[in-house]
ROKE-497175 format. One record per residue (C-alpha): residue in one letter; x, y, z. Coordinates in steps of 0.05 Angstrom, whole numbers, plus 5000, padded with zeros to 4 digits. Example, Ala and Ser with C-alpha at 12.3 -4.5 7.8 and 13.67 -1.06 7.14 Angstrom:
A524649105156;S527349795143;
This chain:
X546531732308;X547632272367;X548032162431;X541632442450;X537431932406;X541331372432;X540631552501;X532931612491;X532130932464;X536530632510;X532731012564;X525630872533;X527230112515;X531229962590;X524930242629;X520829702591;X525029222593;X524129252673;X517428982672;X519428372629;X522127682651;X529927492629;X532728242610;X539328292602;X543528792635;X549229272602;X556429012628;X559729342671;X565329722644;X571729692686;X577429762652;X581230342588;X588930132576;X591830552523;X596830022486;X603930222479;X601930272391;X597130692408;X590630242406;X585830282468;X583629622510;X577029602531;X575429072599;X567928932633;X564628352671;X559427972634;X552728112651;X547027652685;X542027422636;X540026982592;X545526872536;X539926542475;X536527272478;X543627612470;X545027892407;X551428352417;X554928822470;X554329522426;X560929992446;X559230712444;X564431282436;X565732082446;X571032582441;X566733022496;X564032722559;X557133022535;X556932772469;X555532572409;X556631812423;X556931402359;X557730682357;X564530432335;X563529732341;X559029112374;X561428482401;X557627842394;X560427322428;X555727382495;X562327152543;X568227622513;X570328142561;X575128512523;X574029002463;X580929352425;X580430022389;X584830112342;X584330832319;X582831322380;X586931922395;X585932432454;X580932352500;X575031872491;X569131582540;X566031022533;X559530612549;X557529992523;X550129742520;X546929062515;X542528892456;X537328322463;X531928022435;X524927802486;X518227702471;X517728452457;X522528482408;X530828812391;X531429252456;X537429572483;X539929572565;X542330172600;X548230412591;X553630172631;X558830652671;X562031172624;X570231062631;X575031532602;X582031412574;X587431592628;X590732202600;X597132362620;X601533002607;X608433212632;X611733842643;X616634232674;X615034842725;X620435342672;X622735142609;X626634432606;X628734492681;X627233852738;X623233582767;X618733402720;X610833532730;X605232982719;X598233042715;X592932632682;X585032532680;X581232052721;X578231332698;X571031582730;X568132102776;X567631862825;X572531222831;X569130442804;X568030132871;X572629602842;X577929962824;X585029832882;X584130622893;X591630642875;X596130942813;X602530692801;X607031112766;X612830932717;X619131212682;X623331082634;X629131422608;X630131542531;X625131242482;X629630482492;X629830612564;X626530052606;X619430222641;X621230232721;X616330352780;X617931022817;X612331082860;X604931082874;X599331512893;X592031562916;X586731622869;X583432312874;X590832532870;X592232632793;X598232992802;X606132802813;X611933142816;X617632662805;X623432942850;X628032382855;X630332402780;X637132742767;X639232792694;X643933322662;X640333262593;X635232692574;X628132532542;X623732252603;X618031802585;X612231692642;X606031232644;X600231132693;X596630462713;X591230312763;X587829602779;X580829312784;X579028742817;X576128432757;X582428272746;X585028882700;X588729492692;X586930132666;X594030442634;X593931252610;X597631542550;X605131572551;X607532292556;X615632412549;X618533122549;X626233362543;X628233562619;X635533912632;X638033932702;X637234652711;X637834572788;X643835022823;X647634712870;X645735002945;X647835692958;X655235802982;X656336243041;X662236683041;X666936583100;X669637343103;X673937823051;X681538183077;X685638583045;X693038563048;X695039273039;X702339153025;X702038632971;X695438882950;X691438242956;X685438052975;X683737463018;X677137043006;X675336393047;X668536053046;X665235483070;X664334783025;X658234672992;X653234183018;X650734042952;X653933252926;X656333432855;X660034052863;X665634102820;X668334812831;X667335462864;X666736162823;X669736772850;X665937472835;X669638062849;X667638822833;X672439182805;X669539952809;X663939652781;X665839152724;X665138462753;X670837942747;X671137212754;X675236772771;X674335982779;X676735422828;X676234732798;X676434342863;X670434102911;X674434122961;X678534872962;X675535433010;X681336013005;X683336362949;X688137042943;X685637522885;X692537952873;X691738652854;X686638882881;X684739642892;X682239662963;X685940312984;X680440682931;X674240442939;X670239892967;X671439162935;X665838672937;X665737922927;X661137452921;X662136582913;X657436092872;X658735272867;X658334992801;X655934252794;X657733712733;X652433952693;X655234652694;X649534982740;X651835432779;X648735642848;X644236332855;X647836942876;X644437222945;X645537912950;X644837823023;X651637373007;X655537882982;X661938143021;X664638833026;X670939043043;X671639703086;X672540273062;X676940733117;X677641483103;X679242063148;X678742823161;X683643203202;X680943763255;X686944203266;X681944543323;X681643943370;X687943583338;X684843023325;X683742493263;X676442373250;X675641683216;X669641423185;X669740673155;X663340373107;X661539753150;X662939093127;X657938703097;X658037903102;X657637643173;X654938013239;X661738553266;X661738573349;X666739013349;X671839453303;X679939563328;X683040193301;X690840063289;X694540733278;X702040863253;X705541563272;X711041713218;X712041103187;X712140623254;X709839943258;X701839903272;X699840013349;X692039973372;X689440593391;X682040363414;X675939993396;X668440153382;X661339703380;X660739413304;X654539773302;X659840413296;X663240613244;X667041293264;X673141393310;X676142113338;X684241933356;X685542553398;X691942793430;X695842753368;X702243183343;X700343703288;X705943683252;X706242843246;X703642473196;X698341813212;X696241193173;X691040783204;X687440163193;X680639763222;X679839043227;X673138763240;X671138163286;X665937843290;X663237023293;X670836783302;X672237223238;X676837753227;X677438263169;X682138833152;X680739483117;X685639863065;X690140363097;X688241163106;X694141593116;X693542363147;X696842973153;X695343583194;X695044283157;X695944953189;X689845483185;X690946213165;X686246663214;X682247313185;X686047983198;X679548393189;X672548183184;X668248773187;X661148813172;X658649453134;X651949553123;X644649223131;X639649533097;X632849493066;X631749462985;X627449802952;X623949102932;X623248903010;X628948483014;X635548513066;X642048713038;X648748593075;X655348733063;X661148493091;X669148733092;X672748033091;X679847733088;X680447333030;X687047013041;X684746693114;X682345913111;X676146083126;X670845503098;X665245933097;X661046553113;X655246543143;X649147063162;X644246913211;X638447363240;X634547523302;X629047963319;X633648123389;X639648413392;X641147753442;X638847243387;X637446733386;X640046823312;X637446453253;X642046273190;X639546493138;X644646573076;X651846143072;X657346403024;X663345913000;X670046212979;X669046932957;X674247222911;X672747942926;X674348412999;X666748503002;X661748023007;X654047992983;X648447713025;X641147783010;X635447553047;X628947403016;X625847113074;X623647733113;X618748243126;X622748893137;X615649273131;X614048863189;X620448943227;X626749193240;X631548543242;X638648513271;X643748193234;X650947993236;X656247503195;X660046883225;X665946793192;X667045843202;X671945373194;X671544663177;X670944503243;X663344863245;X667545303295;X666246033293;X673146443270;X670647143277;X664047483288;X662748153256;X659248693291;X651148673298;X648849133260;X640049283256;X636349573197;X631850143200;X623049943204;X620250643177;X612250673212;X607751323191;X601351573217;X595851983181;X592652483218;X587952633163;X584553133206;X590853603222;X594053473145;X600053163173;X604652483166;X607252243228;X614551863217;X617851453262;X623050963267;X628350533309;X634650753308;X641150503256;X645350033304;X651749783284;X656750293252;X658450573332;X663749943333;X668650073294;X667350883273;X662251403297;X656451223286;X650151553252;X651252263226;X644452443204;X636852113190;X634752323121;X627252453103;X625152243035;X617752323012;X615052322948;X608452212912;X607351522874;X613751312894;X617551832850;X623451912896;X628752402869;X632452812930;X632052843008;X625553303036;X629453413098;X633753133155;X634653033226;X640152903268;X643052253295;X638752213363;X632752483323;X627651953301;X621552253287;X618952733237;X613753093226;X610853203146;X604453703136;X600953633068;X595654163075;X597754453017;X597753822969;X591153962936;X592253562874;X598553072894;X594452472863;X593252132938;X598651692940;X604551922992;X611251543003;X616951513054;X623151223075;X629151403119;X635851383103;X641051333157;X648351703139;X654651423168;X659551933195;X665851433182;X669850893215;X677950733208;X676250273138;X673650873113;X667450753090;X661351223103;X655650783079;X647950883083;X643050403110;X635150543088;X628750323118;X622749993095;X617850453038;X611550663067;X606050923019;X599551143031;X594051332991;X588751833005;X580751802981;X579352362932;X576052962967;X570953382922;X567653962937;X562954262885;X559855012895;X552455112882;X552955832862;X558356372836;X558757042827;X562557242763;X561158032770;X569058132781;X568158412846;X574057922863;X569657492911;X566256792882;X568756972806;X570656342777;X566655622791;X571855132802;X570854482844;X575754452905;X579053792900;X584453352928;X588652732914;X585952642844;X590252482789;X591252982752;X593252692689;X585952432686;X581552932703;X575853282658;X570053822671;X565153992624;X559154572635;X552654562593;X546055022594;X540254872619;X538354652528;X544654212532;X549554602494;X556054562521;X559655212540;X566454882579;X570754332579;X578154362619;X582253722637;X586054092685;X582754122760;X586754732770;X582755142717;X575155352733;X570055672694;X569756442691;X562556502672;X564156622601;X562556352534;X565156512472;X568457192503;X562557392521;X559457312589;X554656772598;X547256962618;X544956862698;X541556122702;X542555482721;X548555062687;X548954312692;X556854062707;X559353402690;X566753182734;X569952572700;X576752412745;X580951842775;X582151672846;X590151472872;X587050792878;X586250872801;X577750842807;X574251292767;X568651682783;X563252142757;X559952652780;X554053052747;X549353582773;X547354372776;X550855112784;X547255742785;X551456292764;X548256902784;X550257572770;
């Protein structure tokens, strides 16, 4: 029978049963002990009422708080209080009604309170690993007014351990986390039990679960790492654990990035010497952990880790000076770093201190042709630290005999090309060309070159706008230092500018003098003109003298150039005592003209030598794509030339062509490359 039907007629035959005399109420329902074999112990309080109309306390049971509830069993003995089921698993409610017999016949009471079996289940926050975690479901929402309010928890170890109290809680509070076990490997069992004043006691399921103590020991702080340079060892002290059952202490060391261990079984040991070590090559780094009796060891803290330092140094010939530069070390908080130098194999002197926030050091003053070792030892918190040992030498430089710039000039592809005459056996570190729009600067680096292997030197720069401007340029020749060796001559390309004055038929050129060749030689010789149309440079147009830097081009005469004009200037060296005479050219300049057509209306052919021949008067077409055809007035065509320097004699067929009107029809292409067409009348009159 479901749940539903039972809880009608309970419900239908308990509101009757109000209005009659000597009904018997359900008992109240206080107590569900799960039994150590499993079985479940039902308690309640015997009901008022009169015991001849009792006829049995029917127990009701569900595997879901909202049913189906099926009766398992009924008791008939009117003063029993206690009920055992033998064969429930999981979680089960319960209710238990009263049945009775009055003047109205078999009837049922209400139900009485539903209880629920205390469930209980244990696990661990990861894996197998302490302390273990307890939770379990309620008796009733919300708590029996009878119940203590109380759960007391118990534990046993291993299945034939003995149950012991650990500790209570508030109910409400179904949770428990049982921190005060410690076990290395072990099966814990736990129970739950809470009272009614009836007198009972509700008991939940026993839940066990395998727990491992998986709990490190407390983290170990490292003391602070040395090295001893001359035995190569390395020197490691630390502070004792405050964790009880430490055993021994792991040592991590990085060898160039392999990790080695070593271990220290004692609780008590806080110094240990790792023996050849490589600290005068790279950076060592340790690290410490505790291990307990259970073999857990304690987390590794990055933050923990300790680094040696790592001293190098660079000589600067320039200022005779050592330049040393340390990594910091890691591991405790460095006030300040002392810098211990050694000239030629004497004992270790200090030579001066900096802040620990530092880590570079200039030793000036020193001999160029000694040799130094020097070491830093770090202090800080009462602790003290020594680096590896850096030994130096000074080395002479070899100055440039010549460094001698050449040229700057402009490509053809609007870049910047400079060359430069250099001394390849000098220690030079690097060359370097920088830029200005001023003779004055400020200059602007623009291209770096590293160890040529030829006398002259390459630089192009991409960056500029030589049809802008005219830049200057010049090359520093550095040395390790960032100090400037020798600085070549400034030397300033050539920005080419041209005018059209369409309506005179001339090009105006100008441009800025060539600067740089008067340093070493004599300077400019000559300014040479090069023009061309569509960029088809072959030889110089002309030329102009050294203090010349204008010219003046007429194109009256280019009737059928194709429109577009081009220009640059080339600037002639006269020679200098390296005997070069170079050449230095300016920006191109083209320009490109509209097409001009004019078209006659009327010619003459009557070979009287004036107004013969029709032919269109046209300029800066391209002449590769240019066609004319005549027709009469019925459409029959009479002409066709694709050359605009040919016209039409008034002809057809060798014979001359009768007086009339002709239609034309001018097909051609602009310098722009835009075609046109043009189409209309000629009278040819005779």
């Amino acid at each position: 029978m479901s749940r539903i039907l039972i809880s009608f007629l309970v419900s239908v035959t308990f509101s009757l049963s109000l209005t009659l005399q000597g009904a018997i109420d359900p008992p109240s329902l206080r107590c569900v002990a799960v039994n150590a074999d499993g079985t479940i112990s039902l308690s309640w309080d015997t009901p008022a009422g009169i015991p001849s109309q009792f006829i049995n306390y029917t127990i009701f049971s569900s595997a879901n708080s909202i049913g189906p509830y099926l009766i398992i069993d009924s008791v008939t003995t009117f003063n029993q209080q206690t009920y055992l089921d033998p064969g429930s698993v999981g979680n089960i409610y319960y209710f238990i009604s009263t049945k009775y017999q009055d003047s109205t016949g078999v009837t049922y009471s209400s139900p009485s309170d539903t209880l629920k079996n205390i469930v209980l289940t244990v696990s661990s926050l990861s894996g197998n690993s302490l302390p273990p975690q307890l939770s379990w479901t309620p008796l009733h929402v919300p708590n029996l007014i009878t119940n203590s309010g109380k759960y007391r928890i118990y534990r046993k170890k291993g299945f034939a351990g003995t149950w012991a109290l650990i500790d209570s809680t508030n109910y409400g509070n179904e949770k428990y986390s049982d921190l005060g076990i410690v076990v290395c490997s072990d099966s814990l069992y736990y129970k739950v039990e809470t009272d009614d004043n009836l007198p009972c006691i509700s008991i939940s399921t026993i839940d066990s679960e395998l727990f491992k103590e998986e709990t490190p020991p407390n983290v170990l702080i490292l003391d602070s790492v040395s090295l001893d340079t001359s035995t190569g060892t390395a020197k490691i002290g630390w502070q004792l654990s405050s964790s009880p059952d430490v055993t021994g202490y792991i040592i991590y060391y990085n060898n160039n990035g392999t990790w080695i261990t070593d271990t220290i079984w004692s609780d008590s040991t806080t110094y240990f010497e790792k023996l050849n070590v490589q600290g005068n090559y790279y950076i060592l780094d340790f690290n410490i952990a505790a291990i307990d009796s259970c073999g857990n060891v304690s987390n590794i803290l990055t933050s923990n880790k300790h680094s040696t330092m790592f001293l190098t140094g660079a000589e600067n010939l320039c200022n005779r000076e050592m330049i040393l530069s340390w990594t910091k070390y890691a591991g405790y908080v460095v006030s300040t770093y002392d810098i211990f130098s050694s000239q030629d194999g004497t004992s270790f002197k200090w030579v001066g201190s900096v802040d620990g926030t530092e880590n570079t050091f200039s030793h000036l003053g020193l001999n160029n042709l000694s040799s130094y070792c020097y070491t830093v030892v770090a202090n800080g918190n009462n602790k003290t630290s020594r680096s590896n040992n850096a030994c130096l030498q000074f080395t002479q430089s070899n100055l440039p005999v010549f460094h001698f710039e050449v040229y700057a000039t402009v490509t053809p592809d609007h870049l910047v090309k400079v060359r430069c005459l250099v001394d390849t056996t000098a220690e030079v570190d690097r060359y370097v060309l920088t830029r200005s729009f001023k003779k004055d600067g400020p200059y602007l680096d623009v291209d770096v070159l590293f160890n040529p292997d030829s006398l002259e030197i390459l630089f192009i720069d991409s960056t500029v706008r030589p049809d802008q401007s005219a830049y200057y340029y010049r090359v520093d020749a550095m040395d390790s230092c960032d100090q400037i060796i020798v600085r070549s001559g400034v030397h300033r390309t050539i920005h080419l500018s041209v005018f059209d004055d369409a309506p005179n038929f001339f090009h105006n050129l100008t441009w800025n003098f060539y600067e740089g060749w008067d340093s070493l030689g004599f300077g400019v010789q000559s300014y040479r003109i090069y023009s061309a149309f569509n960029e088809d440079y072959s030889i110089a147009t002309d030329s102009v003298g050294r203090l010349k830097n204008d010219f003046i081009d007429l194109y009256y005469d280019s009737k059928n150039a194709g429109g577009n004009f081009c220009f640059f200037i080339e600037a002639q060296e006269t020679g200098n005592i390296y005997n070069y005479r170079s050449i230095s050219q300016s920006n191109r300049v083209c320009l490109q003209k509209e097409a001009v057509v004019y078209i006659p209306v009327i010619f003459t052919p009557n070979r009287d030598g004036l107004n013969d021949v029709f032919m269109p008067e046209i300029q800066f077409v391209d002449a590769n794509d240019f066609q004319m055809c005549i027709y009469d007035r019925w459409g029959k065509q009479v002409l066709i030339v694709e050359d605009p320097a040919e016209g039409w004699d008034g002809s057809y067929n060798g014979s001359d062509a009768p007086s009339g009107a002709y239609v034309y029809h001018l097909k051609y292409t602009n310098s722009k490359g835009s075609f046109f067409e043009k189409l209309g009348s000629i009278t040819l009159y005779r």
